[in-house]
Chimera marker file (.cmm) of the C-alpha trace (Angstrom):
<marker_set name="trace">
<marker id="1" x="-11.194" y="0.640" z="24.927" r="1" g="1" b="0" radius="0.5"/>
<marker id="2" x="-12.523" y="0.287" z="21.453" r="1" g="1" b="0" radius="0.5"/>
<marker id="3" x="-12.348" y="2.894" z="19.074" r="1" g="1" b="0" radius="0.5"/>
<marker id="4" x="-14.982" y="3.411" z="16.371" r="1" g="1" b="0" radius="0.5"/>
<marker id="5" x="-13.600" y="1.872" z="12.521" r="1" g="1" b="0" radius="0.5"/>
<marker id="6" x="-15.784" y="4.347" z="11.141" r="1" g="1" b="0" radius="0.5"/>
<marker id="7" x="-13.591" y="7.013" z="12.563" r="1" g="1" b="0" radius="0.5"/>
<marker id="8" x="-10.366" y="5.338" z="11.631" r="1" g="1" b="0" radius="0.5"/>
<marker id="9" x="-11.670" y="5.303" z="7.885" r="1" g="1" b="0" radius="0.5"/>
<marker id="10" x="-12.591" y="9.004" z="7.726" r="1" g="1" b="0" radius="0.5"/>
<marker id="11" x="-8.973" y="10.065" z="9.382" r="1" g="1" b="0" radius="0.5"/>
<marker id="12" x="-7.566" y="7.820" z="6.089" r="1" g="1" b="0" radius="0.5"/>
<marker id="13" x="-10.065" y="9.758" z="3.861" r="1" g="1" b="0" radius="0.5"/>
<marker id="14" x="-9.004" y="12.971" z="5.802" r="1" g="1" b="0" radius="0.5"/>
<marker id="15" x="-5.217" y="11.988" z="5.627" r="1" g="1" b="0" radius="0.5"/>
<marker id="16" x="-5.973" y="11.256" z="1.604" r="1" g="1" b="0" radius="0.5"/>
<marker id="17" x="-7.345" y="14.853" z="0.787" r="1" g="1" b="0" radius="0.5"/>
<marker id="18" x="-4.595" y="16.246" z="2.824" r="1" g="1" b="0" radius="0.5"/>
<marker id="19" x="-2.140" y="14.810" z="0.224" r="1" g="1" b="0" radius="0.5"/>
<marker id="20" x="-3.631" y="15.354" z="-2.538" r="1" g="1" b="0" radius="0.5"/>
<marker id="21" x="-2.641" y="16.765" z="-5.968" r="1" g="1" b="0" radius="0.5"/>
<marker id="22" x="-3.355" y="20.350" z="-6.842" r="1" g="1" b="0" radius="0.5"/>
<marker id="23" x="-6.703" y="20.054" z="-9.436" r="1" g="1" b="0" radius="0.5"/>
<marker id="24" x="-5.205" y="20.297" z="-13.359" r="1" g="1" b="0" radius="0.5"/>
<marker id="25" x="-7.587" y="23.036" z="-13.999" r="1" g="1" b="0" radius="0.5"/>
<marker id="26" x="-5.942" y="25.452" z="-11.590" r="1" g="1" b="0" radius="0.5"/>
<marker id="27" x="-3.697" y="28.553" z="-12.648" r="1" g="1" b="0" radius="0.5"/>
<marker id="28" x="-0.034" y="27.396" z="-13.076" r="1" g="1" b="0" radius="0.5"/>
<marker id="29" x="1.422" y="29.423" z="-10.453" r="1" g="1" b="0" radius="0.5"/>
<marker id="30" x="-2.135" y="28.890" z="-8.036" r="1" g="1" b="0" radius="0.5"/>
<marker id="31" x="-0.876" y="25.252" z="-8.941" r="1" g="1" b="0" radius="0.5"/>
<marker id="32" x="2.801" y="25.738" z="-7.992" r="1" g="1" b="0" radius="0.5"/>
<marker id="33" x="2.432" y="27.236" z="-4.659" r="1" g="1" b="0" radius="0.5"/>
<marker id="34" x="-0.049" y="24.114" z="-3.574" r="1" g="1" b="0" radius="0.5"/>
<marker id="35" x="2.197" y="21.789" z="-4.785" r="1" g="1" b="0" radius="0.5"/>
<marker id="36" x="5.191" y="23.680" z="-3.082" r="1" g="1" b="0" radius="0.5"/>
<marker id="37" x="2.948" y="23.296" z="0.124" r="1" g="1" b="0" radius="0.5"/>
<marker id="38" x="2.195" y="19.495" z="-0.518" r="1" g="1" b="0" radius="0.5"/>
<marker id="39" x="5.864" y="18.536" z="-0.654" r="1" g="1" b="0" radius="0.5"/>
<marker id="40" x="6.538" y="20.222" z="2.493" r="1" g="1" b="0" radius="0.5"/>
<marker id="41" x="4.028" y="18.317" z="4.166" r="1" g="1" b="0" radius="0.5"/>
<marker id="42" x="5.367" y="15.112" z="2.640" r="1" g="1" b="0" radius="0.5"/>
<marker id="43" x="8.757" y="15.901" z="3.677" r="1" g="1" b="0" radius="0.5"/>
<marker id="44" x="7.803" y="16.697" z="7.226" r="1" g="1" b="0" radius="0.5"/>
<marker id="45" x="5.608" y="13.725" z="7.685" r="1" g="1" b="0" radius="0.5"/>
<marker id="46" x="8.253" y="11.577" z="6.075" r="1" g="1" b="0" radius="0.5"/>
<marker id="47" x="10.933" y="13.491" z="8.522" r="1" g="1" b="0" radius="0.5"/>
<marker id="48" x="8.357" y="12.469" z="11.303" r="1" g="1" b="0" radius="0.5"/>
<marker id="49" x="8.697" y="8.855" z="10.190" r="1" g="1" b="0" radius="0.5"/>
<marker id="50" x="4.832" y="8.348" z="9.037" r="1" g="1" b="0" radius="0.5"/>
<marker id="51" x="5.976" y="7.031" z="5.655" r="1" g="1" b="0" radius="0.5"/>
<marker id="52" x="7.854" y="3.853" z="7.860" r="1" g="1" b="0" radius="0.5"/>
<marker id="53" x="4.719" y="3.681" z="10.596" r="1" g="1" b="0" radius="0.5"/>
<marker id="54" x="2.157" y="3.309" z="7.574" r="1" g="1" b="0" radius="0.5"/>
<marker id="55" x="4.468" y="0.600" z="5.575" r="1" g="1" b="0" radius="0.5"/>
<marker id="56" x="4.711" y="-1.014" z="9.265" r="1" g="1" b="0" radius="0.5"/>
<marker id="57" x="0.645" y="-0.620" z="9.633" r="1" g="1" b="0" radius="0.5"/>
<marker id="58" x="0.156" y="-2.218" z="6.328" r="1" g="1" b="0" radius="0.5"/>
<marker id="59" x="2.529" y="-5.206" z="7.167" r="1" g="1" b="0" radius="0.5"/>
<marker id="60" x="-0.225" y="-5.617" z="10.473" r="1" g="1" b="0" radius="0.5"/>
<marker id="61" x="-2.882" y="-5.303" z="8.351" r="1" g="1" b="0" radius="0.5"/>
<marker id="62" x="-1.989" y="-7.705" z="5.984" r="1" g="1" b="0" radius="0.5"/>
<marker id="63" x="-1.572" y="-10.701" z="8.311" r="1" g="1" b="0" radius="0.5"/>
<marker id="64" x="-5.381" y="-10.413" z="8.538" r="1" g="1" b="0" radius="0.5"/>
<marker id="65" x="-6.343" y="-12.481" z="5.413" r="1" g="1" b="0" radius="0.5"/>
<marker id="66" x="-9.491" y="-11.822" z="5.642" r="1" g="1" b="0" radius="0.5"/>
<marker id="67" x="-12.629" y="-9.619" z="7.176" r="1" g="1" b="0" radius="0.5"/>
<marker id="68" x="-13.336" y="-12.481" z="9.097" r="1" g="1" b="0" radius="0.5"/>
<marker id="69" x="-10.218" y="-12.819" z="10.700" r="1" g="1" b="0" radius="0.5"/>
<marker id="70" x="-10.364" y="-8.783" z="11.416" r="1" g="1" b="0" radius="0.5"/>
<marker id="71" x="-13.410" y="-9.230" z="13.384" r="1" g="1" b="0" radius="0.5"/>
<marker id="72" x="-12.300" y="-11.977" z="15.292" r="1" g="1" b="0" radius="0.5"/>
<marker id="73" x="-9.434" y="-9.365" z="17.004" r="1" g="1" b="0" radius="0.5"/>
<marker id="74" x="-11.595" y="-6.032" z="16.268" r="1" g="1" b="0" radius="0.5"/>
<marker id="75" x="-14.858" y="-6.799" z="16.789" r="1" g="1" b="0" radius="0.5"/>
<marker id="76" x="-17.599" y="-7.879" z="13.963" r="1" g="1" b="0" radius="0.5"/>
<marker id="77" x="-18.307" y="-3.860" z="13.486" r="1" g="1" b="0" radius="0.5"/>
<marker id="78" x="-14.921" y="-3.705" z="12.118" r="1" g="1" b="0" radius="0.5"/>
<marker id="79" x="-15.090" y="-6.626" z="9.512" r="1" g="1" b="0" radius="0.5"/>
<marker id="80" x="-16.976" y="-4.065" z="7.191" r="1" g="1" b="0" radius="0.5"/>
<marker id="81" x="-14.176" y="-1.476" z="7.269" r="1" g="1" b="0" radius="0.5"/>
<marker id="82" x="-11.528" y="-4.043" z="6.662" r="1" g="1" b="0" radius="0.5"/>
<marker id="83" x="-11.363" y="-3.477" z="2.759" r="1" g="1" b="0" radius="0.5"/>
<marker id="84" x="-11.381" y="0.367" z="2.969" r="1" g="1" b="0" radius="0.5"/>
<marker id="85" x="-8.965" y="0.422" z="5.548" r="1" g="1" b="0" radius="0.5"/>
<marker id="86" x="-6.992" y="-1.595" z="4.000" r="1" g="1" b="0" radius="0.5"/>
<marker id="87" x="-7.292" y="-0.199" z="0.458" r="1" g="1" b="0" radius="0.5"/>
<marker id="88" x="-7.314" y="3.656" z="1.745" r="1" g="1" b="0" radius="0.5"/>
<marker id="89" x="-3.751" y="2.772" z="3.551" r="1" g="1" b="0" radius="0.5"/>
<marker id="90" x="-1.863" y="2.069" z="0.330" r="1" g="1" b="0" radius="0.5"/>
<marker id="91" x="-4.074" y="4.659" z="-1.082" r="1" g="1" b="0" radius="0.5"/>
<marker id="92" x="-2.480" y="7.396" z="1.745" r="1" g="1" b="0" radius="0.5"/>
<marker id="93" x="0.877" y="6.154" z="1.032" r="1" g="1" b="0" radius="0.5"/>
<marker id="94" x="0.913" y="6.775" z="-2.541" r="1" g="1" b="0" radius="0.5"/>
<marker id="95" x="-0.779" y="10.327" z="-2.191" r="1" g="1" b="0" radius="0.5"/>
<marker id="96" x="2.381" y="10.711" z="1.001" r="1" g="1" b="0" radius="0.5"/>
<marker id="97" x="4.918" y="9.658" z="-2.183" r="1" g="1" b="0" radius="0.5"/>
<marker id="98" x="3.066" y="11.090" z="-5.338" r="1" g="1" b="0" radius="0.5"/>
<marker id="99" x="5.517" y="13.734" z="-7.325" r="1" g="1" b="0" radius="0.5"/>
<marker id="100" x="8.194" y="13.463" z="-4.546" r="1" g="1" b="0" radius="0.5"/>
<marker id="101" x="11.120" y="11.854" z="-5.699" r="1" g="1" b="0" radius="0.5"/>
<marker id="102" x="12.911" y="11.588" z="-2.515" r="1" g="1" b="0" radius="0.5"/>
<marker id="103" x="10.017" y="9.911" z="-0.569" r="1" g="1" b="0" radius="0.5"/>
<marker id="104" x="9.668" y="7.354" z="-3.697" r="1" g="1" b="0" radius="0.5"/>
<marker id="105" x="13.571" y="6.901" z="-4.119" r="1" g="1" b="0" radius="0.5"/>
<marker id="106" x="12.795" y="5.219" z="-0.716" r="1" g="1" b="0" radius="0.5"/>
<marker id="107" x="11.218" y="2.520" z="-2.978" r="1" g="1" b="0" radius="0.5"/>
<marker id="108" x="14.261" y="2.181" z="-5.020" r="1" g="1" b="0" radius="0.5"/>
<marker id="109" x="15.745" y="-0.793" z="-3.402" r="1" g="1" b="0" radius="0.5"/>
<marker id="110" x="15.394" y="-4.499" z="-4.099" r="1" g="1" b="0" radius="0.5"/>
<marker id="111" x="13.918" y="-5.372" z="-1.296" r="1" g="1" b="0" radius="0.5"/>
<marker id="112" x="10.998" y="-2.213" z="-1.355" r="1" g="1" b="0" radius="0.5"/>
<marker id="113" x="9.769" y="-3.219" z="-4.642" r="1" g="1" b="0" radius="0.5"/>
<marker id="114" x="9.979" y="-6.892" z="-3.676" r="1" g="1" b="0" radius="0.5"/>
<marker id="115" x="7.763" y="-5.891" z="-0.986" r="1" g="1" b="0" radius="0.5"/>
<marker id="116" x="5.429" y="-4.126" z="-3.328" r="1" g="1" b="0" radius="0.5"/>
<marker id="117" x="4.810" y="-7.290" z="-5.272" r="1" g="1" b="0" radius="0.5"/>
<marker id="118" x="4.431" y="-9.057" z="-2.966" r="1" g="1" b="0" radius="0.5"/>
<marker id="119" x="1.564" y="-7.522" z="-2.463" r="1" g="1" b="0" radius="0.5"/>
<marker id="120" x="-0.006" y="-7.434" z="-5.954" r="1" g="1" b="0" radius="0.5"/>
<marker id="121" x="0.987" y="-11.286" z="-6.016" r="1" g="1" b="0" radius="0.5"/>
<marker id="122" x="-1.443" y="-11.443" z="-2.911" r="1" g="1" b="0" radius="0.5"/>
<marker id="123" x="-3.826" y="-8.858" z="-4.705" r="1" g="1" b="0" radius="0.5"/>
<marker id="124" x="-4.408" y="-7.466" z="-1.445" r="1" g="1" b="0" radius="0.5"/>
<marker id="125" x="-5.953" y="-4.145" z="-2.340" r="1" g="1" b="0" radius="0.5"/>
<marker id="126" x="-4.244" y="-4.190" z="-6.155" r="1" g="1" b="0" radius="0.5"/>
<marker id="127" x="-5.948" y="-0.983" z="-6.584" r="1" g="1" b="0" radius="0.5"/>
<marker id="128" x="-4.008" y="1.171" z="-3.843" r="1" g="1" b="0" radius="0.5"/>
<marker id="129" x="-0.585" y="-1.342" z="-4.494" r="1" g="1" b="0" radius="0.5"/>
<marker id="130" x="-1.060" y="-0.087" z="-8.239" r="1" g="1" b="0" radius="0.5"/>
<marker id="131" x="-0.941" y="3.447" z="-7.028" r="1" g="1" b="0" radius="0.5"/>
<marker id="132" x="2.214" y="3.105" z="-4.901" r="1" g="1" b="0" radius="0.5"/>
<marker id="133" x="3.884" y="1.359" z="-7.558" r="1" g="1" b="0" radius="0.5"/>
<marker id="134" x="3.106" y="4.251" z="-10.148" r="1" g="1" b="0" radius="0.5"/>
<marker id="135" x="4.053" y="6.655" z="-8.447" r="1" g="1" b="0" radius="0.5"/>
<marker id="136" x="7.832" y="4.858" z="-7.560" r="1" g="1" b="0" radius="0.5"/>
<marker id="137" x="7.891" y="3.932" z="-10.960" r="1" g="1" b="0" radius="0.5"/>
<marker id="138" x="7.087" y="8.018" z="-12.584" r="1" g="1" b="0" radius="0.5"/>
<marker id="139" x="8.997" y="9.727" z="-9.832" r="1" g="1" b="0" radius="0.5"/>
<marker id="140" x="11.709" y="7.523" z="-8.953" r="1" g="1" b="0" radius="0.5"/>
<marker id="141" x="14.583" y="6.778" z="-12.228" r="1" g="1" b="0" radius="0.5"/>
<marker id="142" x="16.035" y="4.672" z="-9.869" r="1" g="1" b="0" radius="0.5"/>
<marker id="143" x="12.992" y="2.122" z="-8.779" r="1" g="1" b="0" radius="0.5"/>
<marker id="144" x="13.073" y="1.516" z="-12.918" r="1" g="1" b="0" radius="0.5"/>
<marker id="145" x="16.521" y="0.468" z="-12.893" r="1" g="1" b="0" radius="0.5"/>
<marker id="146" x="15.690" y="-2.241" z="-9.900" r="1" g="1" b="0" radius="0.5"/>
<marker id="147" x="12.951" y="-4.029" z="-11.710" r="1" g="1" b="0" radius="0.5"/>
<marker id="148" x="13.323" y="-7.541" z="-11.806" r="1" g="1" b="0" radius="0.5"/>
<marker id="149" x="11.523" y="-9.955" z="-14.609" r="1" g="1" b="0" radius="0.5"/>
<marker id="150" x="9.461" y="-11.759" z="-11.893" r="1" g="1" b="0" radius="0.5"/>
<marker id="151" x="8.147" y="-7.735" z="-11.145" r="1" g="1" b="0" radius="0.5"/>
<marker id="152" x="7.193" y="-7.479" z="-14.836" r="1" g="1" b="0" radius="0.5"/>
<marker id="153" x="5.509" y="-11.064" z="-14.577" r="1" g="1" b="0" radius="0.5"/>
<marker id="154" x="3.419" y="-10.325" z="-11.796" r="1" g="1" b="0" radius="0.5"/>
<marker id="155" x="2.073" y="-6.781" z="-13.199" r="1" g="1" b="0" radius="0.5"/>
<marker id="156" x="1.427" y="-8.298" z="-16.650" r="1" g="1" b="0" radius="0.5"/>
<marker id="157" x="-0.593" y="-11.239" z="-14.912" r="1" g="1" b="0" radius="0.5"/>
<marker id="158" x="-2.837" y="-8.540" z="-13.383" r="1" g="1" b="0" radius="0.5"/>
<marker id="159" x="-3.235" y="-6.912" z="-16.864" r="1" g="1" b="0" radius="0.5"/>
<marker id="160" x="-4.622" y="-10.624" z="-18.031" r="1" g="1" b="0" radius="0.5"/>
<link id1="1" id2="2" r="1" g="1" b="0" radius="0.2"/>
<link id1="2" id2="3" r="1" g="1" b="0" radius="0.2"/>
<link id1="3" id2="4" r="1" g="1" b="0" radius="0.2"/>
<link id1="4" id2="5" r="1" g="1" b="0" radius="0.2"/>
<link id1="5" id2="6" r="1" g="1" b="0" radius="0.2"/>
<link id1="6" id2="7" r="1" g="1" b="0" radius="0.2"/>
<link id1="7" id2="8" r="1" g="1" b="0" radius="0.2"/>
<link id1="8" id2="9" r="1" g="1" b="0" radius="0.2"/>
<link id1="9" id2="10" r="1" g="1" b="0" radius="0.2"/>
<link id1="10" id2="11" r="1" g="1" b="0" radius="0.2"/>
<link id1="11" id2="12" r="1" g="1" b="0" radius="0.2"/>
<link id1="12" id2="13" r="1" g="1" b="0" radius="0.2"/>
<link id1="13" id2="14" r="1" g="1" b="0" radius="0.2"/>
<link id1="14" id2="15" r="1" g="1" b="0" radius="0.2"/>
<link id1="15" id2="16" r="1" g="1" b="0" radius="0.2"/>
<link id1="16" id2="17" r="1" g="1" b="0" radius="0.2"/>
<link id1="17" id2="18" r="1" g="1" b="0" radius="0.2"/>
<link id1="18" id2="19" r="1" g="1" b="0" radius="0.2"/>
<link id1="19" id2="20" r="1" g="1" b="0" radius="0.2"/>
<link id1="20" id2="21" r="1" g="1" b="0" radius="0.2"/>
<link id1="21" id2="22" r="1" g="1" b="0" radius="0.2"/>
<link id1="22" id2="23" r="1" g="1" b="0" radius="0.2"/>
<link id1="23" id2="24" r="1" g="1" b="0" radius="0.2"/>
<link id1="24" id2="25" r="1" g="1" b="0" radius="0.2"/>
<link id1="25" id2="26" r="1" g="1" b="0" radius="0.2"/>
<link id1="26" id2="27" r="1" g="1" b="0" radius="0.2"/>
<link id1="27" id2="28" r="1" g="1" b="0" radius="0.2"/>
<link id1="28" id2="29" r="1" g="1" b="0" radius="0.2"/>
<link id1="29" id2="30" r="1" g="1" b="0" radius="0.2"/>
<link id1="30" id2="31" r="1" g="1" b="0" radius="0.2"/>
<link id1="31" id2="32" r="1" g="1" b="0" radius="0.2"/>
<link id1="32" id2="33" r="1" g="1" b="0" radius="0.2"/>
<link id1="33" id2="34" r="1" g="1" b="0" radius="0.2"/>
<link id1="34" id2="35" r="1" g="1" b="0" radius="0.2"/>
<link id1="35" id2="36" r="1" g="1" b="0" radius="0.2"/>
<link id1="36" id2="37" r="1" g="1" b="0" radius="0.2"/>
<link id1="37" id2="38" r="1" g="1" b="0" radius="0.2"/>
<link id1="38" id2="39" r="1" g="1" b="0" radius="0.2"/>
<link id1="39" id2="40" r="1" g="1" b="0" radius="0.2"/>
<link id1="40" id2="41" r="1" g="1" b="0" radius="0.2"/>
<link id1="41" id2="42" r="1" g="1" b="0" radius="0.2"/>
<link id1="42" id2="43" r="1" g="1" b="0" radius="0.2"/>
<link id1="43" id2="44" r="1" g="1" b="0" radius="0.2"/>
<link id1="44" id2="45" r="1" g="1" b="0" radius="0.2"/>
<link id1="45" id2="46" r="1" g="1" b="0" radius="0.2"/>
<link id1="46" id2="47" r="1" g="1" b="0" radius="0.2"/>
<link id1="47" id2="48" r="1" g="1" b="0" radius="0.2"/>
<link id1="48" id2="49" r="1" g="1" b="0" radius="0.2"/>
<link id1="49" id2="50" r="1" g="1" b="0" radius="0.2"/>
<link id1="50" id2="51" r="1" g="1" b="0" radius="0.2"/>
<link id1="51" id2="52" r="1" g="1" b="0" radius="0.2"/>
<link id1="52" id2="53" r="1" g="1" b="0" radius="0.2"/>
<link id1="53" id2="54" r="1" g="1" b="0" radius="0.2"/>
<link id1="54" id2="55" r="1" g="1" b="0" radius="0.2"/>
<link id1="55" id2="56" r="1" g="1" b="0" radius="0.2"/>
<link id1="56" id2="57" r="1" g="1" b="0" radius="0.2"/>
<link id1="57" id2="58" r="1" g="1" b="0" radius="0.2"/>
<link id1="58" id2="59" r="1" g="1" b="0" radius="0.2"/>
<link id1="59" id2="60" r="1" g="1" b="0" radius="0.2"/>
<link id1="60" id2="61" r="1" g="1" b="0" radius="0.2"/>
<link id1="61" id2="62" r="1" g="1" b="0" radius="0.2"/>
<link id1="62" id2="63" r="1" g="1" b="0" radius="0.2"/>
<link id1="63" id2="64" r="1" g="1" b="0" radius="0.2"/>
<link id1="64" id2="65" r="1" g="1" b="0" radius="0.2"/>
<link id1="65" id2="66" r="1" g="1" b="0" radius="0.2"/>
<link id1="66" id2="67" r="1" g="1" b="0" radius="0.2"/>
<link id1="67" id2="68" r="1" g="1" b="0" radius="0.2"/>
<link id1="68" id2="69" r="1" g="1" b="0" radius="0.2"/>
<link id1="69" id2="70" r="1" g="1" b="0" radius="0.2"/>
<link id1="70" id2="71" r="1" g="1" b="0" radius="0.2"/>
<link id1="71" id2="72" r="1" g="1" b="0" radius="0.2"/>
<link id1="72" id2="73" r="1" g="1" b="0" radius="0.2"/>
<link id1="73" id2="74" r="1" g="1" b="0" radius="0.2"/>
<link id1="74" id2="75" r="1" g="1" b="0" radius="0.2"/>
<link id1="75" id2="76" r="1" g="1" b="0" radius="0.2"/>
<link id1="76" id2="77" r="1" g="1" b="0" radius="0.2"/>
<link id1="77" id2="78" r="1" g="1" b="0" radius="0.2"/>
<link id1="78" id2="79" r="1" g="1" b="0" radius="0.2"/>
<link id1="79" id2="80" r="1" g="1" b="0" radius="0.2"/>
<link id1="80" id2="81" r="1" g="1" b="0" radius="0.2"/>
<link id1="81" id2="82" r="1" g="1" b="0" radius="0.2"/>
<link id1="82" id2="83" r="1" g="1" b="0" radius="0.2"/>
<link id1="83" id2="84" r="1" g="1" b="0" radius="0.2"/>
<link id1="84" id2="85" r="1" g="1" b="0" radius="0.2"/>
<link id1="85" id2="86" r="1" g="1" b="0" radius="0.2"/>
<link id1="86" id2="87" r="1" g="1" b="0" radius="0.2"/>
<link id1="87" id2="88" r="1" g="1" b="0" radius="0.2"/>
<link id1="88" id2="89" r="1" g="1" b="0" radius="0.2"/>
<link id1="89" id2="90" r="1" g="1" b="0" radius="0.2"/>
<link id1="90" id2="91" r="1" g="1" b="0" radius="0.2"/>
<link id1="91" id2="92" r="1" g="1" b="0" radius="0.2"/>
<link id1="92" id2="93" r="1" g="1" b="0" radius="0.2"/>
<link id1="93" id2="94" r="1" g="1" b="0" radius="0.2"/>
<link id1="94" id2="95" r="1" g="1" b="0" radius="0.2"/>
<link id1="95" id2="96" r="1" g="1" b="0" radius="0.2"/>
<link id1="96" id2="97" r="1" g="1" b="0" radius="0.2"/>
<link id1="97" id2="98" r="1" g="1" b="0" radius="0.2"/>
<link id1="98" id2="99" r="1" g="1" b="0" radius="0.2"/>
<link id1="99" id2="100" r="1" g="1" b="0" radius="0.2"/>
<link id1="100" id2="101" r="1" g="1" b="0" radius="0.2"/>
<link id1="101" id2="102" r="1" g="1" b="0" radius="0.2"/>
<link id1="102" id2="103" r="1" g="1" b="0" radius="0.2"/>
<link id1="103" id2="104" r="1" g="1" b="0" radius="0.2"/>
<link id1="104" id2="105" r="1" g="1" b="0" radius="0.2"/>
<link id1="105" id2="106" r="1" g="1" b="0" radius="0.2"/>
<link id1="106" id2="107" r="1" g="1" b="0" radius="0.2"/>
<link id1="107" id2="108" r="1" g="1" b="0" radius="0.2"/>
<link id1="108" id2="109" r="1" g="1" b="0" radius="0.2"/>
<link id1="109" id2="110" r="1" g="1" b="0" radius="0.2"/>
<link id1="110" id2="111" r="1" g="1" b="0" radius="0.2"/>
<link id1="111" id2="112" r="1" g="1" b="0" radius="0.2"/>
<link id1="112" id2="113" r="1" g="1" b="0" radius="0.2"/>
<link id1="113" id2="114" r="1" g="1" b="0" radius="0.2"/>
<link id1="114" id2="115" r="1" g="1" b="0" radius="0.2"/>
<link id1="115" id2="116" r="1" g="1" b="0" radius="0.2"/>
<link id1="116" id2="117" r="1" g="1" b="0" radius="0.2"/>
<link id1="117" id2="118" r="1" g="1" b="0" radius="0.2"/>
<link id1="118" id2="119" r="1" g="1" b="0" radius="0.2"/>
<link id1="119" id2="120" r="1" g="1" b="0" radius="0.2"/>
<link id1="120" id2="121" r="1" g="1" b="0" radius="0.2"/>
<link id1="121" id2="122" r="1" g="1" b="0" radius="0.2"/>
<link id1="122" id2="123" r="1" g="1" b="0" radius="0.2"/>
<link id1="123" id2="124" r="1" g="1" b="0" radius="0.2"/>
<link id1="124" id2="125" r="1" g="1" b="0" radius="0.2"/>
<link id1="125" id2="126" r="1" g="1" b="0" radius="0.2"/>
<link id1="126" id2="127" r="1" g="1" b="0" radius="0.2"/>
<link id1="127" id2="128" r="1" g="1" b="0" radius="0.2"/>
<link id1="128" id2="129" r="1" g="1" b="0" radius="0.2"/>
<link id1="129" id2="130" r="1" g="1" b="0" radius="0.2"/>
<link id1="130" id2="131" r="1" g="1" b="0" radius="0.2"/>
<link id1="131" id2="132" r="1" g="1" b="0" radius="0.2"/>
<link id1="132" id2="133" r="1" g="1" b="0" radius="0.2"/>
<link id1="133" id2="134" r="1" g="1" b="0" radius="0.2"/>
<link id1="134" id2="135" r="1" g="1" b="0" radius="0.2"/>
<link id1="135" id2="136" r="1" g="1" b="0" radius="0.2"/>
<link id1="136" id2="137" r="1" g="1" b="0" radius="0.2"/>
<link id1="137" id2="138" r="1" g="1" b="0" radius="0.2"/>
<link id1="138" id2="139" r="1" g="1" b="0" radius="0.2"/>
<link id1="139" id2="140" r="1" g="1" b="0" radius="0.2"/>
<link id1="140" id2="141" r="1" g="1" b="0" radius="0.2"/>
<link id1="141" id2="142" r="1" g="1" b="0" radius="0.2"/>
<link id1="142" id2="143" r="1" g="1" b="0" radius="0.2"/>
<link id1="143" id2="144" r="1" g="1" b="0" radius="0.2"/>
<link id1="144" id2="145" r="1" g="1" b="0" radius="0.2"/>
<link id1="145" id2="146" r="1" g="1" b="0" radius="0.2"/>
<link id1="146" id2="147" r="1" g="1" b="0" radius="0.2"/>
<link id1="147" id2="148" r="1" g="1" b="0" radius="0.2"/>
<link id1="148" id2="149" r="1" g="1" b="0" radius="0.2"/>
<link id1="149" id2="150" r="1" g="1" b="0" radius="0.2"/>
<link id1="150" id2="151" r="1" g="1" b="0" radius="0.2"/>
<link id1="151" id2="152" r="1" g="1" b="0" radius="0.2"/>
<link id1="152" id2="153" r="1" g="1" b="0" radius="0.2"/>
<link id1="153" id2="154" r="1" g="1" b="0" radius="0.2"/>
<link id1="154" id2="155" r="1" g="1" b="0" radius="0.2"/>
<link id1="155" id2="156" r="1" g="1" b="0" radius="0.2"/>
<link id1="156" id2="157" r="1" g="1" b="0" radius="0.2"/>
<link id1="157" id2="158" r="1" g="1" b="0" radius="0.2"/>
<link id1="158" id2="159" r="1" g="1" b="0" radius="0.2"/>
<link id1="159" id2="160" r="1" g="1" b="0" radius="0.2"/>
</marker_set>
């Protein structure tokens, strides 16, 4: 049985707002208790092993190259939802990483960032990869120590 893609984008868009940052404008300690809540969540769904089932999703996802290819395994209602679903899963795993070193730390290794890229070499949603990678980059000392000069190459060609 098929399940509706326009489903499967809201839950990302659901999942999103569920992760999100506390609004700047908020009281500071209105702003500490969210953010005390949001890192519990992202521990628990990391603990829960979401963090590993949506880097495994987006490996899936990404051996669709293109809409076209989508729809010929998920139906040609699913070719429109391709780019959103494939741009709001990086999306939900930086918002799952954002401000939380130990969930980016898990970046912090060779082949993690390698993987990252990888997929900025491919610009397959750059946008949501760009995410990720800022948030390993601000919360993670490590991940800065573990950049190569083909990593700098590749986000300086996207600047260009």
């Amino acid at each position: 049985q098929r399940f509706s893609m326009g489903e499967v984008v809201k839950c990302l868009e659901d999942l999103i707002d569920y992760f999100a940052f506390p609004d700047e404008g908020e009281e500071h300690e209105e702003k500490q208790t969210k953010l005390k809540a949001l890192r519990n969540r992202q521990d628990l769904f990391q603990e829960e092993g979401m963090i590993a089932l949506i880097l495994d999703t987006i490996d899936k996802t990404s051996q669709f190259k293109s809409a076209r290819h989508f729809a010929h395994f998920a139906g040609e209602e699913a070719a429109s939802s391709y780019d959103d679903i494939s741009s709001y899963l990086y999306l939900l795993l930086a918002a799952m990483i954002r401000g939380n070193r130990i969930n980016c730390a898990q970046f912090a290794q060779s082949y993690r960032l390698d993987w990252l890229v990888q997929r900025l070499e491919s610009q397959q949603s750059s946008s949501g990869v760009l995410d990720v990678l800022h948030c390993v980059l601000i919360d993670s000392p490590e991940a800065l120590n573990m950049i190569k000069e083909k990593h700098i190459v590749t986000i300086i060609s996207l600047i260009d």
